[in-house]
N, C-alpha and C positions, 0 to 999 in steps of 0.2 A: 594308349597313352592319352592322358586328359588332356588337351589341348585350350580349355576354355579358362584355366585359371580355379583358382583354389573357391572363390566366391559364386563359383554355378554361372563363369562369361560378362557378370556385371560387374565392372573398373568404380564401383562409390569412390571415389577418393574426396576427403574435405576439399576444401578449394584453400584451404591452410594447415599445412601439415604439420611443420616445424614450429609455430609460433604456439607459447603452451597457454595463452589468454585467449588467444582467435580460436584454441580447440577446445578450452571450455565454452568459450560460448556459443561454438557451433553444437556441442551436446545440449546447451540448454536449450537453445533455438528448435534441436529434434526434440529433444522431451514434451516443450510446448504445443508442436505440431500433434504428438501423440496424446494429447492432453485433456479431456473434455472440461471445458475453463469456463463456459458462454458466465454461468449466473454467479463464477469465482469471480472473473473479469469484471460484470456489470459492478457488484459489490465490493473490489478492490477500486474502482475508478472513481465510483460514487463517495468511498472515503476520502478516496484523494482530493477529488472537486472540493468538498465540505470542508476540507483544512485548509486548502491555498484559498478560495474565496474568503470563511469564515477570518483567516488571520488577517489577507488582506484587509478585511474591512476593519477589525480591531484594531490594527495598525493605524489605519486612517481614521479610523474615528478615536482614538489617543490621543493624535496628533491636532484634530482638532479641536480639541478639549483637554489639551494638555492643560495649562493652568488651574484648570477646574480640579484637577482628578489630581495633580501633585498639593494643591494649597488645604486639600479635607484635613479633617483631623484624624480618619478612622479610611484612609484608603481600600477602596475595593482590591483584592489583588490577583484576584483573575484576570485581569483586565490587563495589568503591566506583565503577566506570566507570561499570557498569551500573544500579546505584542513582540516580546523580546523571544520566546524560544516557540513559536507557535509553528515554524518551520520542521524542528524539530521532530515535528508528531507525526509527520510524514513515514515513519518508521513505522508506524502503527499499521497502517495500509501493508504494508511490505514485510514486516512480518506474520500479519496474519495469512497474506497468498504464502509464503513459505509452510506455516501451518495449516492451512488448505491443500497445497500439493502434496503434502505430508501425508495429511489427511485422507486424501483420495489414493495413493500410493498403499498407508497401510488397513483401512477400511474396519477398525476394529475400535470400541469403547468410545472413549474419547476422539478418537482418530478417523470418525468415520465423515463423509463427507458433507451428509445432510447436517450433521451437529456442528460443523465447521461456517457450514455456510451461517447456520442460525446466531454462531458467535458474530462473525461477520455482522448479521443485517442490528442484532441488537448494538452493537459497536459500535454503528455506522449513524444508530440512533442517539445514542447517549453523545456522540460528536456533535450531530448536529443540537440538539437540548443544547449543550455546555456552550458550543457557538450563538445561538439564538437569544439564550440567558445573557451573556456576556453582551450582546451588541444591542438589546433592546430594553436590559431593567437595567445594566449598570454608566450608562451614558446619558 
């Protein structure tokens, strides 16, 4: 008679069983563990930085040159885009690690991992262009 349990003696249980959000995100949490992320990570963090800095600063430099930038006749309008919804773009970053884990899960054409990353780091480029352009020709 087995005496050790259906699991080969070792009791895993989640440290939340019942709760159906604490055991999604205890799957996600193991997936990540299983995950090889290091240059996904760098590249998803590195977008993130380039849009909370870059907006913040377009926000601040708006506000201080608001007058200036509402009285033109021919307003820049990246400038107020990125101000008002530049939070927004944060979704950028977070869907493309969703398309990265994708990526590396189904490892074929499009989906492979190196081509994910390479969308990434150009992504990450044209962020930072579109932030740089906006806070040092349009101000």
């Amino acid at each position: 008679m087995n005496t050790r349990g259906t699991n080969g003696g070792r009791n895993k249980i989640s440290p939340c069983e019942k709760n159906v959000l604490c055991k999604l995100l205890w799957g996600v949490l193991g997936y990540i563990n299983n995950f090889s992320f290091t240059m996904t990570n760098v590249i998803a963090l590195t977008q993130f930085i380039i849009i909370c800095i870059g907006t913040f600063a377009v926000m601040v430099l708006q506000k201080a040159a608001s007058a200036d930038v509402l009285s033109r006749q021919n307003p820049e309008y990246l400038s107020p885009f990125l101000a008002r919804y530049g939070f927004f773009m944060v979704l950028i970053p977070i869907v493309w690690t969703m398309y990265a884990i994708l990526s590396d899960k189904v490892g074929k054409n499009i989906f492979s991992l190196k081509f994910a990353q390479g969308v990434g780091i150009v992504m990450m480029i044209l962020l930072f262009l579109v932030y740089f352009y906006t806070i040092f020709f349009l101000f």
